[in-house]
BADRENDREN-371870 format. One record per residue (C-alpha): residue number from 0; z, x, y. Coordinates in Angstrom, 3 decimals, always signed. Each point is the difference from the previous one (the first is absolute). Example, Ala and Ser with C-alpha at 12.3 -4.5 7.8 and 13.67 -1.06 7.14 Angstrom:
2
FIKOL    nr         c3         c1         c2
FIKOL     0     +7.800    +12.300     -4.500
FIKOL     1     -0.660     +1.370     +3.440
! end
This chain:
70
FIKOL    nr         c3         c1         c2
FIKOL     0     +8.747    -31.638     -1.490
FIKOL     1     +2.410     +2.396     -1.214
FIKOL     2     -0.979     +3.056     +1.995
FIKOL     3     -0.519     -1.975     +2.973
FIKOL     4     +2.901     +2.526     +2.084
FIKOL     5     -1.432     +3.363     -1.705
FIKOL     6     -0.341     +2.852     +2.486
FIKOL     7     -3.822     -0.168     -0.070
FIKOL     8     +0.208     -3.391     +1.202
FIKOL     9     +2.354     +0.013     +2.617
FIKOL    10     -1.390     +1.103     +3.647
FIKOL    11     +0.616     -0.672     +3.325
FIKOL    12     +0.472     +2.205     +3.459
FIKOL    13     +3.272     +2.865     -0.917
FIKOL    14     -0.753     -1.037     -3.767
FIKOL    15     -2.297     +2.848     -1.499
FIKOL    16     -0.991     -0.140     -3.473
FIKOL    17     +1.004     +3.350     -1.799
FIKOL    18     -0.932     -1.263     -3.709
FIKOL    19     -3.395     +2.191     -0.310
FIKOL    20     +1.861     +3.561     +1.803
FIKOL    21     +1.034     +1.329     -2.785
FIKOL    22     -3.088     +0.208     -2.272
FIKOL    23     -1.920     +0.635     +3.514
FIKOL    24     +2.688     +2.851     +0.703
FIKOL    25     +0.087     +2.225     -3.521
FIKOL    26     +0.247     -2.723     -2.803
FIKOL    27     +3.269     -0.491     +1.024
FIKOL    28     +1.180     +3.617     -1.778
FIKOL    29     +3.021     +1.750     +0.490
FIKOL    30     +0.119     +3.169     +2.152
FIKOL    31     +0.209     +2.167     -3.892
FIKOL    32     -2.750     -2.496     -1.402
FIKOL    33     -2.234     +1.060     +3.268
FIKOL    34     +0.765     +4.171     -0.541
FIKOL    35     -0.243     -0.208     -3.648
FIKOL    36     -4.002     -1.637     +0.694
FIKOL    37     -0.108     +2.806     +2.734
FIKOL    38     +0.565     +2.537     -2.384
FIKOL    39     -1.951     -1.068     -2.496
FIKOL    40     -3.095     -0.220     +2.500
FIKOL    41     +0.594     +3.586     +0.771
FIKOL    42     -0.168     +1.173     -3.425
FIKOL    43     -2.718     -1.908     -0.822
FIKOL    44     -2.114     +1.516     +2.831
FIKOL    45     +1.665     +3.735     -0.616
FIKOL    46     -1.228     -0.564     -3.695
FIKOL    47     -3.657     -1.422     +0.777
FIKOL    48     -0.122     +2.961     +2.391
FIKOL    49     +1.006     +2.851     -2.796
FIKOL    50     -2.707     -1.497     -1.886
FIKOL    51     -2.477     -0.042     +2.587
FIKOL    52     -0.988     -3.279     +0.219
FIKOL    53     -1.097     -1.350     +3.487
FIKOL    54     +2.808     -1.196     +1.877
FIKOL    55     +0.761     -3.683     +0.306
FIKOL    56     -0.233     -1.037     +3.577
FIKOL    57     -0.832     -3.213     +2.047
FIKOL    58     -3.296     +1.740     +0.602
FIKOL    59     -1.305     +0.525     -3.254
FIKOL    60     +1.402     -3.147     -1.338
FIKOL    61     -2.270     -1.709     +2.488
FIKOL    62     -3.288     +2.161     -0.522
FIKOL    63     +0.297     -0.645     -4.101
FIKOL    64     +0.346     -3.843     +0.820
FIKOL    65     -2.951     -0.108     +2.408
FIKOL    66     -2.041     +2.275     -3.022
FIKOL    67     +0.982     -2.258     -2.617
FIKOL    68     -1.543     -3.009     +1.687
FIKOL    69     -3.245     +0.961     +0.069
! end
């Protein structure tokens, strides 16, 4: 086993298994990498919104998934 002492195997009491944080916690992006997708998400709404299309919320997300089922 070559792995055998990887940090996803290793556990224990006082031994806590960090290997899945970062993609749990952002992707593991940079602070910049995080403002620049921040930014972007902003424009992206202020844009949909000058066009008046319906805004893209949790809400309506949900309603067009439950409609598209049947």
């Amino acid at each position: 086993m070559a792995g055998a002492w990887s940090s996803t195997n290793v556990s224990g009491p006082g031994i806590r298994n960090t290997a899945g944080m970062a993609e749990s916690a952002g992707g593991g992006l940079g602070r910049d990498e995080k403002a620049s997708l921040r930014q972007a998400k902003e424009a992206e709404r202020a844009f949909r919104a000058s066009k008046g299309y319906v805004p893209d919320t949790l809400w309506n997300r949900l309603k067009a998934r439950f409609r598209k089922r049947g």
